[in-house]
C-alpha positions as CSV (number, residue, x, y, z in Angstrom):
1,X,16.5,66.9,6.8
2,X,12.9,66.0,6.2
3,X,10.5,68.2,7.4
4,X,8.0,67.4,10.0
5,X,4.9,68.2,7.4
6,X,7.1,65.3,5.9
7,X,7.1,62.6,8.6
8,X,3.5,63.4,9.9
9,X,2.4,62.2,6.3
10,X,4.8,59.0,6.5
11,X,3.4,57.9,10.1
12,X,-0.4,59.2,8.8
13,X,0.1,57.3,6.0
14,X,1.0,54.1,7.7
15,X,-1.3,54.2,10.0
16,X,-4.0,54.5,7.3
17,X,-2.6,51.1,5.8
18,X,-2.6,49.4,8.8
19,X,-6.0,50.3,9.5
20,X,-7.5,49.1,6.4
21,X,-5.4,45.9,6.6
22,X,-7.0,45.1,9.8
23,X,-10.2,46.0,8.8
24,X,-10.4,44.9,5.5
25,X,-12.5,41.7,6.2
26,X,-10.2,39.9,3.8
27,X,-10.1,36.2,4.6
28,X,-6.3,36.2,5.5
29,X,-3.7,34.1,7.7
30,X,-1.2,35.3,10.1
31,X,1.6,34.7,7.6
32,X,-0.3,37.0,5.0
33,X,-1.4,39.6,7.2
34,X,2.3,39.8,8.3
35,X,4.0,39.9,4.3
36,X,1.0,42.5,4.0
37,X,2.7,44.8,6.7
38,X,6.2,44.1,5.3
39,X,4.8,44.9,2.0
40,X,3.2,48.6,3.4
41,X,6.2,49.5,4.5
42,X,8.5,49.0,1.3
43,X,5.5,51.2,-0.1
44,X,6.0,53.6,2.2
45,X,9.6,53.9,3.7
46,X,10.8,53.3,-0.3
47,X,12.9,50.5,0.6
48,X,14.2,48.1,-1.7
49,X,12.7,45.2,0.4
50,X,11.7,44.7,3.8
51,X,11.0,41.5,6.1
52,X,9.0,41.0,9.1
53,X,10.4,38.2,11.4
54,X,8.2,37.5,14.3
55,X,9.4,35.2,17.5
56,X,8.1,32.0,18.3
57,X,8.8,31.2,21.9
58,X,7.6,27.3,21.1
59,X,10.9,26.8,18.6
60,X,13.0,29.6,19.4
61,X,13.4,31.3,16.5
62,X,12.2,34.3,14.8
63,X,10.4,33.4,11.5
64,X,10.7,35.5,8.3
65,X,7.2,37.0,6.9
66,X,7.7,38.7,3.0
67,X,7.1,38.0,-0.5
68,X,10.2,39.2,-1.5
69,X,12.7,36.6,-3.0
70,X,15.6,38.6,-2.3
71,X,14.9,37.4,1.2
72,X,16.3,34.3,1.8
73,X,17.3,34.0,5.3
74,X,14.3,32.6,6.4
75,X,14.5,31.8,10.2
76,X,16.6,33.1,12.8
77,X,18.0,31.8,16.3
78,X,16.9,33.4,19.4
79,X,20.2,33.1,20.7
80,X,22.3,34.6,17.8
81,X,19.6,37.8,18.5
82,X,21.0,37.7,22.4
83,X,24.7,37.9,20.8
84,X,23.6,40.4,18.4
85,X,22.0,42.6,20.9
86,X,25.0,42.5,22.9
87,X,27.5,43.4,20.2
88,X,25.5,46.0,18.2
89,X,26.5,49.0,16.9
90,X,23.2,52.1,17.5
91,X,22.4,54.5,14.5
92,X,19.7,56.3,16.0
93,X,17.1,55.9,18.7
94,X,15.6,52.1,18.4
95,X,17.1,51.2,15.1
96,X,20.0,49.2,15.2
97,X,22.7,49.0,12.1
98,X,21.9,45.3,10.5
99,X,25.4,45.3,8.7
100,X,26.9,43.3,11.9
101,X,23.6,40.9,11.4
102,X,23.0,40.6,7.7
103,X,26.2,41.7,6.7
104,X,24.5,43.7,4.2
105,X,25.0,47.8,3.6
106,X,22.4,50.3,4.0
107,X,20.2,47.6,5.8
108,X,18.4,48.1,9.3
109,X,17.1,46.4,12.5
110,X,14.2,48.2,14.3
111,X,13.7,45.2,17.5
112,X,9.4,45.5,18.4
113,X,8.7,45.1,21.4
114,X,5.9,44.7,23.8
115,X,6.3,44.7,27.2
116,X,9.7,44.7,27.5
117,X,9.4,41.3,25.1
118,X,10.7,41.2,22.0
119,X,8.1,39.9,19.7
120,X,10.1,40.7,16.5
121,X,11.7,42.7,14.2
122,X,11.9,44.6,11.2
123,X,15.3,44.6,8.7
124,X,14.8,47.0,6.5
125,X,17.3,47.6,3.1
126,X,17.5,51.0,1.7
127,X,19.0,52.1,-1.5
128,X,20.0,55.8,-0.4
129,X,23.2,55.6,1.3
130,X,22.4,58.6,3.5
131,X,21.1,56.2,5.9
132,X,21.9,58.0,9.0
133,X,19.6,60.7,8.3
134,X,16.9,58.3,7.3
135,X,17.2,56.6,10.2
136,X,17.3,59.1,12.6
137,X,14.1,61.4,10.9
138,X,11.9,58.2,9.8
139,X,12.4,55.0,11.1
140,X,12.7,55.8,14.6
141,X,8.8,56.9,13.9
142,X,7.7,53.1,12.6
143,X,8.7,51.1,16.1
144,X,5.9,51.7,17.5
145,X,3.4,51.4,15.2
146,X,4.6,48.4,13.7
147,X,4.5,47.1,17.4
148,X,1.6,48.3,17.5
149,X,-0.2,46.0,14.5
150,X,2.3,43.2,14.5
151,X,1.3,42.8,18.2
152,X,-3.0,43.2,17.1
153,X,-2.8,41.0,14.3
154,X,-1.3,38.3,16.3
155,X,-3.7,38.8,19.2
156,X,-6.3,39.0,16.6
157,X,-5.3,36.1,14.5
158,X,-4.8,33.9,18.3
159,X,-8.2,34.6,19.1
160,X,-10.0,33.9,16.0
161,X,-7.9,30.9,15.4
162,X,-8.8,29.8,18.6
163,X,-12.5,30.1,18.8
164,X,-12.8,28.5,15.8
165,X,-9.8,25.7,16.6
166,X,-11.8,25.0,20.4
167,X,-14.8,25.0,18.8
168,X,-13.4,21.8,15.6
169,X,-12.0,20.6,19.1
170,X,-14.9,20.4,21.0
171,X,-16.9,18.7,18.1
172,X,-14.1,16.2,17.4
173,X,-14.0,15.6,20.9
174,X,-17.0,14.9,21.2
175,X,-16.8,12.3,18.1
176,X,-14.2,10.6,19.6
177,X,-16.3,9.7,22.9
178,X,-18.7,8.7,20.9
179,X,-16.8,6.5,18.8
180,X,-15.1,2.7,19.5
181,X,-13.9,2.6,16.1
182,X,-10.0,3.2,15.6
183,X,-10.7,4.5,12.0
184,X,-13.2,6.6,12.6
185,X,-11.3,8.7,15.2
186,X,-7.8,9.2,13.2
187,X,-10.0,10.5,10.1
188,X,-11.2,12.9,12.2
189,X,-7.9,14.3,13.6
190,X,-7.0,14.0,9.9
191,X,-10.0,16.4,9.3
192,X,-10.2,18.7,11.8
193,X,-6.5,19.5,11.0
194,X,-7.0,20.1,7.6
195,X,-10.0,22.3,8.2
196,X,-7.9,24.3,11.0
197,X,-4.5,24.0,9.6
198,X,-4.9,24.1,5.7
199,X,-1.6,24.7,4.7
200,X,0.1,22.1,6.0
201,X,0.6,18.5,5.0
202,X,-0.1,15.7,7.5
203,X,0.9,12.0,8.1
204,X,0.1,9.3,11.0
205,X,2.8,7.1,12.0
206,X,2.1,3.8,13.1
207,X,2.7,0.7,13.7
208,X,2.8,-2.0,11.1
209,X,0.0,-4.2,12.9
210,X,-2.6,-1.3,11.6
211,X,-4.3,-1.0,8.6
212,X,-6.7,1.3,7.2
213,X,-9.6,0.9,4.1
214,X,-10.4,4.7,4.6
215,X,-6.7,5.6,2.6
216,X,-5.5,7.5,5.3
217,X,-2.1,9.0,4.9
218,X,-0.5,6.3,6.9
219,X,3.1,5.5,7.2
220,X,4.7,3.0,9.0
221,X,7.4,3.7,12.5
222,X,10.5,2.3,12.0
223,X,13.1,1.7,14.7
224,X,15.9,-0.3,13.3
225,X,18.9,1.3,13.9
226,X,18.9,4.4,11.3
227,X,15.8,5.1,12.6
228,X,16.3,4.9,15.8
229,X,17.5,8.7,16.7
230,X,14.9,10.7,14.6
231,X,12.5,12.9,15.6
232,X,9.6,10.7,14.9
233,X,10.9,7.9,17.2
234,X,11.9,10.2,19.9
235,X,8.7,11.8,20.2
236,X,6.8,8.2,20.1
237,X,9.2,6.5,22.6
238,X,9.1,9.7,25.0
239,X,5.8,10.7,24.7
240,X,7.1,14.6,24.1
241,X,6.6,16.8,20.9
242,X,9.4,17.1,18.5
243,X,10.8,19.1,16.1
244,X,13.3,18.3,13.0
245,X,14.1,20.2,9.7
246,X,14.6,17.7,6.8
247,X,16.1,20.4,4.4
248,X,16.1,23.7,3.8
249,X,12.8,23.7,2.1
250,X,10.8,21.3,4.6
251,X,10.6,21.0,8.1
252,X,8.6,19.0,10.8
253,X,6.6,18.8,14.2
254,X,5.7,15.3,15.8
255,X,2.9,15.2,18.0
256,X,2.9,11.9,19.9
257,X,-1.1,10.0,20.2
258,X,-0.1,9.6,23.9
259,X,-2.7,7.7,26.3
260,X,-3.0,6.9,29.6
261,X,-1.2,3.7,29.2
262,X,0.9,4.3,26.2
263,X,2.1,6.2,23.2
264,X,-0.2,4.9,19.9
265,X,1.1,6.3,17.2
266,X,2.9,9.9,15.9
267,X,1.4,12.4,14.3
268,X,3.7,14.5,11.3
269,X,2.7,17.7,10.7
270,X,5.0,18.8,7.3
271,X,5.3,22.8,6.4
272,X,7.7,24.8,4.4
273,X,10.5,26.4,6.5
274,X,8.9,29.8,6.0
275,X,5.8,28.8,8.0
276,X,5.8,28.2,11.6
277,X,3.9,26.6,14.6
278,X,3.5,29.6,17.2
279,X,3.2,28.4,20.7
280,X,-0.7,28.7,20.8
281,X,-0.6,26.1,17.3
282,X,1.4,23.9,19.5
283,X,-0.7,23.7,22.1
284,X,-3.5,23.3,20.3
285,X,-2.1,20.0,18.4
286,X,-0.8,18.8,21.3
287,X,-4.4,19.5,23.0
288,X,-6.1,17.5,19.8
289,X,-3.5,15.0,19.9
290,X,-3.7,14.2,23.4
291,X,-7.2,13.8,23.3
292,X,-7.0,11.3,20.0
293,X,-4.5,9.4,22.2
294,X,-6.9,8.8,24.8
295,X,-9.8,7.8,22.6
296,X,-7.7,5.9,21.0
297,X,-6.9,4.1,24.0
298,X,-10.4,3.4,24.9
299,X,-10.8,2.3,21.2
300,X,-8.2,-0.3,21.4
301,X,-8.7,-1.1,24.8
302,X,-12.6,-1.8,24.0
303,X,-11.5,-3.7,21.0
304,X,-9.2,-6.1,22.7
305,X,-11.8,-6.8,25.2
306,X,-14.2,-7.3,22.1
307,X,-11.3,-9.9,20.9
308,X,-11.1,-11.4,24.4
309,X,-14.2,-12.3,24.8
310,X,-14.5,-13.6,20.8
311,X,-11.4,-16.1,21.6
312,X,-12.2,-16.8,25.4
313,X,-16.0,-18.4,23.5
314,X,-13.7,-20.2,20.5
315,X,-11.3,-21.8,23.7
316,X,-14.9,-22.3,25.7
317,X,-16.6,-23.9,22.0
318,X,-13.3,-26.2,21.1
319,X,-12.6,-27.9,24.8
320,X,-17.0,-28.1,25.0
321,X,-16.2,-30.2,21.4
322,X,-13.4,-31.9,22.2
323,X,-14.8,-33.2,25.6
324,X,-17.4,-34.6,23.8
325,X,-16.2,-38.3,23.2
326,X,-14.6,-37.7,19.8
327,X,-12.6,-40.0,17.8
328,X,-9.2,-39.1,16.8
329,X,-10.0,-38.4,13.4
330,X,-13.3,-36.3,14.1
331,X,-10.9,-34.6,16.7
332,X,-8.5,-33.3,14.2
333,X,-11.3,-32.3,11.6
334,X,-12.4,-30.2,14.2
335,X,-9.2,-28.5,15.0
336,X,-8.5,-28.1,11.3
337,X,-12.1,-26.2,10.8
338,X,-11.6,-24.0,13.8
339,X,-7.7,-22.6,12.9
340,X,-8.6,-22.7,9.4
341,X,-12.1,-20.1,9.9
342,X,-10.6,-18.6,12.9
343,X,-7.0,-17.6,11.1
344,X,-7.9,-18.0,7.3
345,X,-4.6,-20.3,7.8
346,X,-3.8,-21.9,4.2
347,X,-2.2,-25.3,5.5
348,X,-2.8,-27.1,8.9
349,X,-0.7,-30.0,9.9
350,X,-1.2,-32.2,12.6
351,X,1.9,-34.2,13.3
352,X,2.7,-37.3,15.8
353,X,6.2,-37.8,17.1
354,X,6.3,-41.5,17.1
355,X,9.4,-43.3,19.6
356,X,10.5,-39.6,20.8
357,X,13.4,-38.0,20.4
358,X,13.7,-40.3,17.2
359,X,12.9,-38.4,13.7
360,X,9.7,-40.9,13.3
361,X,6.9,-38.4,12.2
362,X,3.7,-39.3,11.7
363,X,1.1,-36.7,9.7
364,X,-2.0,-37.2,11.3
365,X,-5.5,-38.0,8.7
366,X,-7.0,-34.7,8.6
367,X,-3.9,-32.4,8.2
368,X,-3.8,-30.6,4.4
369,X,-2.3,-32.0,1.5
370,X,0.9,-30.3,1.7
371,X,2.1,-31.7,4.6
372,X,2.2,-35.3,2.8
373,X,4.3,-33.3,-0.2
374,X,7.9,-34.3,0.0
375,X,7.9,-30.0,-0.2
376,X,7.4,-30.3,3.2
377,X,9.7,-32.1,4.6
378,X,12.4,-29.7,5.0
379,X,9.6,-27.6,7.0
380,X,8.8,-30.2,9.0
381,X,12.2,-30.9,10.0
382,X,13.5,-27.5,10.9
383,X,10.3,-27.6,13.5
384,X,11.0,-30.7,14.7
385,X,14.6,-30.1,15.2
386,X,13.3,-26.5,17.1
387,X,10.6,-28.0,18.7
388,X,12.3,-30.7,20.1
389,X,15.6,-29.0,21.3
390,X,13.0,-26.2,23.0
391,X,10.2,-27.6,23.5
392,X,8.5,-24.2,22.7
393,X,6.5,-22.6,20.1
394,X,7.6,-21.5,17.2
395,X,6.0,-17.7,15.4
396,X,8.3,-17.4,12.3
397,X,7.3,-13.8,10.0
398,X,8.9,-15.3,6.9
399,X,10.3,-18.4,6.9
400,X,12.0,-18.7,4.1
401,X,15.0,-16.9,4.8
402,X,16.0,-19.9,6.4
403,X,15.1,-23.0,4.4
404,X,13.3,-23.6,0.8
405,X,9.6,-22.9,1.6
406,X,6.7,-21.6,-0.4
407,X,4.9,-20.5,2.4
408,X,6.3,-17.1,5.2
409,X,4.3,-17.3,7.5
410,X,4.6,-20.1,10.4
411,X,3.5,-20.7,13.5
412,X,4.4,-24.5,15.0
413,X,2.3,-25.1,18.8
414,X,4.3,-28.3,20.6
415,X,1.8,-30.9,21.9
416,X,3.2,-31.6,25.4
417,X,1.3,-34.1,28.1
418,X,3.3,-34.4,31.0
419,X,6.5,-33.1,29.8
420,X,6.3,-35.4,27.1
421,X,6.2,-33.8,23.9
422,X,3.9,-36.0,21.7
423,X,3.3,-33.9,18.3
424,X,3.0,-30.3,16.7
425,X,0.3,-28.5,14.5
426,X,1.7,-26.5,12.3
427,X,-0.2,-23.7,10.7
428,X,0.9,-21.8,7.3
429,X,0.1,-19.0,4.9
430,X,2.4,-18.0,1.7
431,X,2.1,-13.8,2.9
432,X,5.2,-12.8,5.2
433,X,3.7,-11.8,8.2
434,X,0.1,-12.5,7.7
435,X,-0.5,-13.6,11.3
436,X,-0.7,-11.2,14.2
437,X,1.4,-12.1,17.5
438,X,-2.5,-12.3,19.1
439,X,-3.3,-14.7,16.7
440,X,-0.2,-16.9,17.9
441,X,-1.3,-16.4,21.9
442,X,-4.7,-17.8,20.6
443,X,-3.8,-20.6,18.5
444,X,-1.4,-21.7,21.4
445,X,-4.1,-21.5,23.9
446,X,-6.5,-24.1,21.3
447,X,-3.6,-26.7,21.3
448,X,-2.9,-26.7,24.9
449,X,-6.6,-27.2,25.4
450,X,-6.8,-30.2,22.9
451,X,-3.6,-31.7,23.9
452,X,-5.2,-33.5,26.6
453,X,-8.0,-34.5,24.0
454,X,-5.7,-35.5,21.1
455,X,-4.2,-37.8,24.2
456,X,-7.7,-39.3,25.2
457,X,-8.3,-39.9,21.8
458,X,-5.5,-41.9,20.8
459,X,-5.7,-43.5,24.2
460,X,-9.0,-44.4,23.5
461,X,-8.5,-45.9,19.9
462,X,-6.0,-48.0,21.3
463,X,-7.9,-49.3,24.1
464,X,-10.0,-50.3,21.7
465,X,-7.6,-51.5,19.7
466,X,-6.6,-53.5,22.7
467,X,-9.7,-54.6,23.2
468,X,-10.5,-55.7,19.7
469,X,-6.9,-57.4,19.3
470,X,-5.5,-60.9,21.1
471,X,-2.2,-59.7,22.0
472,X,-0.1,-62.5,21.0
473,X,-1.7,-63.1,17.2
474,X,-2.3,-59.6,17.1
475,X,-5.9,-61.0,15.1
476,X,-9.1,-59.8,16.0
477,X,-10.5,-60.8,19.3
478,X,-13.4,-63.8,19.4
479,X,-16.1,-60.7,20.8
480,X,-15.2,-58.1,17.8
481,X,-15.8,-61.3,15.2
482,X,-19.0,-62.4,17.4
483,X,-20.4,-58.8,17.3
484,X,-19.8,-57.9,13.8
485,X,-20.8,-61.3,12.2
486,X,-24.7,-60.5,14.2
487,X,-24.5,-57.2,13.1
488,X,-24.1,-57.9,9.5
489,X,-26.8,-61.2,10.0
490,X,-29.1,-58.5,11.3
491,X,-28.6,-56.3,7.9
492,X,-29.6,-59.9,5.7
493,X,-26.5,-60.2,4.6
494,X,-24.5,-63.4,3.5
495,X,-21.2,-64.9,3.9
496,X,-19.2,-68.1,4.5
497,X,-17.7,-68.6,7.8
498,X,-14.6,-70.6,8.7
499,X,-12.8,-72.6,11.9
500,X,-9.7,-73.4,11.4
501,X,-7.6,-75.9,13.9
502,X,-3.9,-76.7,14.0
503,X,-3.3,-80.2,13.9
504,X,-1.8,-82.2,17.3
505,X,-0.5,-78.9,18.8
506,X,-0.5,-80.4,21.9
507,X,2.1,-82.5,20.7
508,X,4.1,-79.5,19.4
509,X,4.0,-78.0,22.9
510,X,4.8,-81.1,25.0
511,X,7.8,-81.7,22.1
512,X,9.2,-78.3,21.6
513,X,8.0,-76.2,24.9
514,X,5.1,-73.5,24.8
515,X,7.4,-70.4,23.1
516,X,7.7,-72.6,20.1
517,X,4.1,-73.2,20.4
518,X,2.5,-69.7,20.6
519,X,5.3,-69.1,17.7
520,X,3.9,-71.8,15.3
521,X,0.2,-70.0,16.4
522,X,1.8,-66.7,15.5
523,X,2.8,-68.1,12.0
524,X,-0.5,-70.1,11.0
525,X,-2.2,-67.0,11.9
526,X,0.3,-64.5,9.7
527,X,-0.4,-66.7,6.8
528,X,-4.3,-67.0,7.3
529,X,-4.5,-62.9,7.7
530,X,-1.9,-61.9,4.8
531,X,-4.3,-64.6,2.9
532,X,-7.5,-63.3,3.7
533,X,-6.3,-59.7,3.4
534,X,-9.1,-57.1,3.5
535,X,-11.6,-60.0,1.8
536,X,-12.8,-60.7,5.2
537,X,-12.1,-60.7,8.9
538,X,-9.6,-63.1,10.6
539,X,-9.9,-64.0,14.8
540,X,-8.2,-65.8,17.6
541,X,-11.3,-68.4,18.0
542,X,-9.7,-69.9,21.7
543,X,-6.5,-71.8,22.0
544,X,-5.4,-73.4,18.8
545,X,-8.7,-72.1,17.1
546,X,-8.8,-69.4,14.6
547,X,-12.0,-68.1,12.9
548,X,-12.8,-66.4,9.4
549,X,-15.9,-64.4,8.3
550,X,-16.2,-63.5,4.9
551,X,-19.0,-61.4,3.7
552,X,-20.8,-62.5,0.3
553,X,-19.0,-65.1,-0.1
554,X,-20.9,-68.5,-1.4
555,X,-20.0,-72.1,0.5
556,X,-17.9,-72.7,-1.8
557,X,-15.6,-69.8,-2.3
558,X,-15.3,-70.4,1.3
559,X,-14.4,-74.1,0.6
560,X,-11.7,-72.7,-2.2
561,X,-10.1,-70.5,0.3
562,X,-9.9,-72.7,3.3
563,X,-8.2,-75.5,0.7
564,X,-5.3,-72.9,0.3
565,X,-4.6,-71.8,3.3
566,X,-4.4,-75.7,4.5
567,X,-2.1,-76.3,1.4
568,X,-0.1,-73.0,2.7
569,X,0.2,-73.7,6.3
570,X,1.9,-76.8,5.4
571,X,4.3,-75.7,3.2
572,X,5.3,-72.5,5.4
573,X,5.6,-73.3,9.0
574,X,8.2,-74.3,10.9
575,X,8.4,-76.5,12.7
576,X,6.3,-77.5,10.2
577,X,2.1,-78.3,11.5
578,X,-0.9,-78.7,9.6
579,X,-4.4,-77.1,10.2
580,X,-7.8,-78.7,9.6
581,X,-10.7,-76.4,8.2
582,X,-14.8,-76.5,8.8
583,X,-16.9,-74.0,6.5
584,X,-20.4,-73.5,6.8
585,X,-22.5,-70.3,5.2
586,X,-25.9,-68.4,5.7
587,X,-27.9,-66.0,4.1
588,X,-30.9,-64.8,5.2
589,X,-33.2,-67.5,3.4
590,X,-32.3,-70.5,5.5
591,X,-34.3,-68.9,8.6
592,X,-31.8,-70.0,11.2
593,X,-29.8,-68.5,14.5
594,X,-27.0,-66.9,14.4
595,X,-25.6,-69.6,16.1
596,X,-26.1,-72.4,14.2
597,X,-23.7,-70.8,11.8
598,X,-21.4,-71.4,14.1
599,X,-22.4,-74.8,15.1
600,X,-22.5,-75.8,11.3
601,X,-18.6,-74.9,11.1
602,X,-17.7,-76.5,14.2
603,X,-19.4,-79.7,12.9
604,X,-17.3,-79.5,9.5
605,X,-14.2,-78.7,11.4
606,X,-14.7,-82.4,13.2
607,X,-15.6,-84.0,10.3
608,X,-12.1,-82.9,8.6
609,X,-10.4,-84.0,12.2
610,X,-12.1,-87.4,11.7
611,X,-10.8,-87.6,8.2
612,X,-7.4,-87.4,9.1
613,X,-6.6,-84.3,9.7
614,X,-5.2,-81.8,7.6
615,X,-8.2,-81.2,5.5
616,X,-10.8,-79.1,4.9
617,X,-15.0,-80.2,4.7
618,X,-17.7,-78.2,4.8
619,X,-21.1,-78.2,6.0
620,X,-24.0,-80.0,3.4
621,X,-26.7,-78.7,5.5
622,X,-26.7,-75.5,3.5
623,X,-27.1,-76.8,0.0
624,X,-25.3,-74.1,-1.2
């Protein structure tokens, strides 16, 4: 037996430690401090190793604290420590025989205690196999004053922790209040947890629509079906912290950025399996991340309204323009402009279902080249097929796991007036994925605005069309000729101008009834426009009368031309008729009306009736 001299020096002597490790004013954690205590008492007791496990309500386990490698059990179940209590065997007063536990000899369980709480223990291995007198003369003396420091250090380390943790949270809270800017706030929980929590490694999970230039330590959420069950999606689709060990090295606690309205993001925090989060750690990130989730919040919240407002003034600027009279052409320039600045979109195309639900497409002037690239027409016919069996938008990531395609990324907006569906613009970039689902909701809510204008505009050109055009020659009306021919007299231009009259046609229509008649006019006047071609303009004059204008042209390359088309008239109508021709010419020398040119060609036109028809004179008066 030892003698009391003996165990007075041994609980002396531990106190003596434990006093200078408190009050050492060594920088140290709570994991040190605790392998410190473990390390005191192999010292002291002569073990051959000892380990300190401490409880962590938070996970419920108790968490291993020594250097020793010998060690390697290094966390503990709270409820195999309720079976163990139950079922253990008592060598001496407070120590407990760790065979059952550890199944090792010579090893010992002293349970601390404060409050009636277990806080820990301490397993102790001895190489002297006289353990029951050890026990009962020595370690019985250690409970308490182990208690005793295990219990300060962790009320010391709590509170120092947390007066300087409250204090990094208070400052980054009041960063994040001050801040609308989303990258600004996740480098600070990034940095306030590095400055609190050094010894851990950290990660942000997020969505894939975020990106960072600051090089955060960002990884992306996953939910596909692997994915599904782990700890990182649990804790972001419940909004509750999780725990997960992902070997027997690592483990990990997700903190969810949880807002008001909705979880943002997760937050990993990686450590070795011999550190732990205590409850107060927990609390704390849970605290911070809480807090990041709301500013978050208010972050993206002020950022939508930021885009809101951006796209309501590009819908309010684009129906302003496109209400402004435009031509059909100028229309699509100015769509093209405002998708291609507003989504940095690579190719635009504008296409016109022509004689819907056939497969006529029409690629509307002002669309990019590729869209008149035989490349596209696969592309263009997998979003007609969808567009037209649907009648809804298409928002495609990547493309080109379905057909042959250069570019991902597609989004295809239908062009529907009254149910009808008239066209689609197409928008492309080569990147999978490059455009966000807001960007679709905007570029949707630009084509249904400029559907009705697209509509006005085409209506509009053909009015004009109309307008300009006899319906049953399909040549130029007499007003269009009138109005251009002054227009280009006013500008001291010259040209030749023809009348041209088809010989006896009221014979043809008193002999062969008036549909043969407006056919013979619709052939004479085929011949005179594929003739003329884009050498001048060619117009329904009244009745039987056609007119030709042809700028700079001399009298008698007018002459030339009106002597073929009466030699061609003859020879290709049928029933066949002949035409008789006056030409007469101006330039801004002879000093006469606009309407003697017309006179001048009327009178030539007679004179070639008088001659026997089907012939051609032209008018002397101009000396030319």
């Amino acid at each position: 037996m030892q003698s009391n001299n003996y165990l007075s020096h041994i609980s002396k002597e531990l106190k003596l430690h434990f006093y200078d490790l408190l009050t050492s004013g060594k920088n140290r954690s709570y994991h040190e401090l605790l392998i410190e205590v473990a390390r005191v008492l192999e010292d002291v007791l002569t073990a051959q190793y000892v380990g300190v496990y401490v409880y962590n309500a938070s996970e419920g386990q108790f968490f291993l604290h020594s250097s020793n490698a010998k060690l390697t059990q290094q966390k503990l179940d709270y409820q195999d420590w309720i079976s163990f209590q139950h079922g253990h065997s008592d060598i001496g007063h407070k120590v407990m025989d760790g065979r059952a536990f550890f199944n090792k000899e010579n090893s010992y369980i002293i349970p601390l205690y404060d409050a009636q709480e277990v806080i820990g223990f301490v397993y102790i291995v001895h190489p002297s196999e006289n353990y029951e007198e050890i026990v009962q003369s020595t370690l019985h003396l250690i409970v308490d004053e182990v208690a005793k420091v295990v219990w300060n250090i962790k009320r010391n380390y709590q509170t120092l922790g947390n007066e300087k943790k409250y204090k990094q949270l208070f400052e980054v809270t009041a960063k994040f209040h001050s801040s609308m800017n989303m990258e600004e706030i996740l480098m600070g929980i990034m940095d306030t947890l590095r400055e609190v929590y050094s010894q851990y490694e950290y990660y942000l999970l997020l969505s894939h629509d975020y990106s960072s230039t600051q090089h955060l330590p960002i990884k992306e959420l996953n939910f596909d079906n692997n994915e599904i069950e782990s700890a990182s999606a649990k804790a972001y689709l419940t909004g509750e912290i999780q725990f997960e060990d992902i070997d027997e090295q690592c483990s990990c606690f997700y903190a969810p950025l949880k807002g008001k309205q909705g979880v943002y993001g997760v937050l990993q925090i990686v450590s070795a399996v011999d550190m732990f989060f205590n409850e107060e750690d927990v609390e704390f990130i849970k605290l911070l991340s809480n807090t990041a989730g709301n500013a978050l919040e208010n972050a993206r919240l002020y950022q939508q309204s930021k885009r809101l407002i951006s796209d309501l003034q590009l819908i309010n600027e684009t129906s302003h323009k496109l209400n402004s009279n435009l031509r059909l052409t100028e229309t699509i320039a100015f769509m093209a402009n405002q998708i291609k600045t507003s989504f940095h979109a690579e190719e635009i195309g504008f296409i016109l279902y022509k004689d819907y639900p056939n497969r006529n497409q029409d690629v509307l002037s002002g669309s990019t080249a590729h869209f008149y690239e035989v490349d596209s027409d696969a592309l263009k016919e997998f979003v007609r097929h969808k567009v037209s069996t649907t009648h809804d938008s298409l928002f495609i990531g990547d493309i080109s796991t379905k057909i042959t395609s250069k570019y991902c990324s597609v989004m295809a907006i239908p062009m529907i007036q009254n149910g009808s569906l008239n066209g689609v613009v197409i928008v492309l970039h080569t990147e999978p994925y490059y455009f966000s689902f807001e960007t679709f909701k905007l570029l949707q809510s630009l084509v249904h605005h400029s559907t009705l204008a697209f509509a006005n505009s085409m209506l509009r050109e053909e009015l004009e069309q109309l307008v300009r055009t006899d319906y049953l020659t399909k040549l130029c009306s007499r007003k269009y000729l009138d109005e251009t021919i002054h227009k280009h007299i006013e500008e001291h231009n010259d040209g030749s101008f023809l009348i041209i009259d088809i010989d006896d046609f009221k014979k043809v229509n008193d002999c062969f009834g008036h549909q043969v008649g407006d056919r013979i006019l619709v052939q004479v006047a085929t011949i005179v426009k594929e003739h003329i071609g884009f050498k001048g303009i060619v117009a329904r004059w009244g009745g039987e009368e056609l007119a030709i204008y042809l700028p700079h042209t001399s009298l008698l390359e007018g002459y030339v031309i009106g002597r073929e088309l009466v030699e061609k008239v003859n020879q290709h109508t049928n029933p066949n008729v002949t035409i008789s021709c006056g030409v007469s010419y101006w330039d801004p020398t002879l000093h006469t009306e606009v309407k003697d040119f017309f006179i001048r060609a009327d009178r030539a036109l007679y004179e070639a009736k008088d001659a026997g028809k089907n012939a051609i004179r032209r008018d002397e008066v101009s000396n030319v």
